[in-house]
N, C-alpha and C positions, 0 to 999 in steps of 0.2 A: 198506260205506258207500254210502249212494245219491249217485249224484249228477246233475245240470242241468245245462243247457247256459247259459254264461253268454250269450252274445249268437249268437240265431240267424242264422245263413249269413254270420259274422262267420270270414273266414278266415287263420288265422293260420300264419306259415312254423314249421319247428322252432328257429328263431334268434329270432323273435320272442315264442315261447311261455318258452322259456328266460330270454330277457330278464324277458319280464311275472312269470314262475314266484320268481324267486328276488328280487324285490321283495315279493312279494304277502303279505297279511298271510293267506292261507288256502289252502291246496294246493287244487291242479286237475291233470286229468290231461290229457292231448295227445292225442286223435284225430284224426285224417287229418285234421290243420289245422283243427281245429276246438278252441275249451277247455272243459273241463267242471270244474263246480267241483265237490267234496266236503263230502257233511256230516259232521256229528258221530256218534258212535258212542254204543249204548245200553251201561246195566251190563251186561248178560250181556255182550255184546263186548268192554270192557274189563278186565273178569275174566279172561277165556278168553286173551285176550291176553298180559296179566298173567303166568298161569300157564305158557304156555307159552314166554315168554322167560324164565323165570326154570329149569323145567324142562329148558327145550335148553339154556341158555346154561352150567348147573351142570355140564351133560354135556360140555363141550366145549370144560372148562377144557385134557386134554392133546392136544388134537386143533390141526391148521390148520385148522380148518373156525369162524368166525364165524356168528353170527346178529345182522343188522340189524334193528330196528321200524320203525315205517309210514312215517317222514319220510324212507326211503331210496330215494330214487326208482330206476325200473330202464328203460330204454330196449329195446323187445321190435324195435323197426322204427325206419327213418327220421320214419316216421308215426303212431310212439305210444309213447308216457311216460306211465306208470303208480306208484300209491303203493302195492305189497304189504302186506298187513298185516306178513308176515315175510319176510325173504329173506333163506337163510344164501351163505355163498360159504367154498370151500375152495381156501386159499392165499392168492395176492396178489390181491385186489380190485383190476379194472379199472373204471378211470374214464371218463365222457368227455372230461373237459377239469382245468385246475387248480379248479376250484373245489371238484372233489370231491363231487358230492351226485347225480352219478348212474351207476347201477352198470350195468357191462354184462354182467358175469360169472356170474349167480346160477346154486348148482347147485341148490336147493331155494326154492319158494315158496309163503310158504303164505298163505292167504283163508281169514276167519272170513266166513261167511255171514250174508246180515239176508234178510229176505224181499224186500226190494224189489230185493236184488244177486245175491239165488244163480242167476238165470236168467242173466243177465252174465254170473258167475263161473265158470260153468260151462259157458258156451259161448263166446260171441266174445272175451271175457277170456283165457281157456285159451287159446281159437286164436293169437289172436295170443303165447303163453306160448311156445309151441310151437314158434315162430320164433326163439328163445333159443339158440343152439348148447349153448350150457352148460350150460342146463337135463337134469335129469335127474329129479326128483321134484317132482310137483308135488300141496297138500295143501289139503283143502278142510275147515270144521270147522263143523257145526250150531252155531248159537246157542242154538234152543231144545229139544235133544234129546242125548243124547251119542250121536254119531256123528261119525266121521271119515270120508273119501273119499280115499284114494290114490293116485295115478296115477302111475306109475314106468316111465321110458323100456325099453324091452328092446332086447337088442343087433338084435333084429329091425328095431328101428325105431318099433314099435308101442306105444302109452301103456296099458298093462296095471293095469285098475282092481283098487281093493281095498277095502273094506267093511267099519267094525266099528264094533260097536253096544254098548251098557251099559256102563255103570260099572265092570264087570268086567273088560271087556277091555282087550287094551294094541294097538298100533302100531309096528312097526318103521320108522324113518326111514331107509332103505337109504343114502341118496346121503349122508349126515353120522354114520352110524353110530351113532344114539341110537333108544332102545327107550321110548317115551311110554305110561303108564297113563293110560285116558282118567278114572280116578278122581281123579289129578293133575292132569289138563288143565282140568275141572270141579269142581275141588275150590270150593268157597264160592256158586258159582254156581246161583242158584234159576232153573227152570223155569218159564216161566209160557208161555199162549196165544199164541199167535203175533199 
């Protein structure tokens, strides 16, 4: 999802974004004191979306392993609160506070891609993903193409990509233990021009 900066060199603390956040009638995410707001998402994104909460969430009925959609906010730093499209957590989901609505735990997150986000998503997104202790897999997913992007922590340390293209092929989700057919992931979803 793209998003703008609601008021430029408008600087806001993480108490007062918090505050303004959970009044607001439209998510925005928290950059180093800064807010940005969120747009709306196209069909193919909520398609894709769609399918893949319905896909992992089927898988992981006997598992401890949850999957959250996009209003589950996730705190990567002091200095940034983000909307994942997905984000699963295995076991007890850590909160920051009673209200509940932001997670600190994720071990998997995943980003459906629009053209105006995948340069974000794929870099200073990530980076700061990265900063997540818990994080272990983290999944990036074409809108207008079936392709998935993998990146899976190795005990090295190191974010170890992975690549898989048509409708043929499937996905292992290591860090939640589900196995995604990307024919599934894109099922009803038309391709058009970017």
């Amino acid at each position: 999802m793209a998003v703008r900066a609601i008021q430029e060199m408008q600087q806001y603390t993480p108490e007062e974004y918090l505050k303004l956040e959970r009044k607001a009638e439209y998510k925005s995410e928290y950059i180093n004191g800064e807010i940005w707001a969120m747009s709306g998402a196209s069909l193919p994104h909520n398609e894709i979306a769609m399918n893949l909460s319905v896909e992992i969430t089927s898988k992981l009925q006997e598992s401890s392993c949850r999957l959250f959609a996009a209003d589950m906010r996730v705190q990567t730093s002091a200095t940034h609160y983000c909307y994942p499209d997905m984000v699963a957590v295995c076991g007890k989901p850590l909160v920051e506070d009673k209200h509940q609505d932001t997670l600190l735990n994720p071990i998997l997150i995943i980003e459906i891609l629009s053209p105006s986000t995948q340069r974000y998503d794929r870099g200073p997104k990530f980076e700061r993903y990265k900063s997540i202790e818990s994080l272990r897999e983290y999944i990036t997913v074409a809108q207008y193409e079936p392709r998935i992007e993998r990146y899976l922590l190795t005990e090295a340390g190191a974010w170890e990509p992975t690549v898989v293209e048509g409708l043929e092929s499937s996905i292992r989700l290591d860090s939640i233990g589900v196995e995604l057919a990307l024919a599934r992931v894109y099922e009803r979803v038309e391709f058009s021009a970017e």
